[in-house]
C-alpha positions in Angstrom: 12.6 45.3 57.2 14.9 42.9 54.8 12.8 40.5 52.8 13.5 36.8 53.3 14.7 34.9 49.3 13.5 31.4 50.3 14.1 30.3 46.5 17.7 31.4 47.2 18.3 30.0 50.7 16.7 26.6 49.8 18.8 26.7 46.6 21.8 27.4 48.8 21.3 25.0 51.1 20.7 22.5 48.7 24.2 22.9 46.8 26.0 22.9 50.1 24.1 19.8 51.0 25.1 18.3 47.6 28.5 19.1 48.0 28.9 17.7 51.6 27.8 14.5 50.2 30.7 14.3 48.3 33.2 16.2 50.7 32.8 13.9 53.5 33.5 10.6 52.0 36.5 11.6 49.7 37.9 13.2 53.4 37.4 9.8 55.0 38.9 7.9 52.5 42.1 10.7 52.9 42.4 10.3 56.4 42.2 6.3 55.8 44.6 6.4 53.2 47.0 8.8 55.9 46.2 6.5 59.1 47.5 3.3 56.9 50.5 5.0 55.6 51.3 5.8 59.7 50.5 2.4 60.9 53.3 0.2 60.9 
């Protein structure tokens, strides 16, 4: 039986938390910037 890292999963999950929190907005304001550029 594998033994389960919690120190490691929680420490994973909290950098790919950390990054979505930056990911997310920079991609919406992308896709804003791209949607005015197309809108006449």
């Amino acid at each position: 039986m594998s033994t389960h890292d919690m120190d490691k999963a929680r420490s994973t999950y909290d950098r790919f938390m950390g990054s979505l929190k930056w990911i997310v907005p920079v991609i919406a304001v992308i896709t804003l910037f791209v949607v005015t550029l197309i809108a006449p």
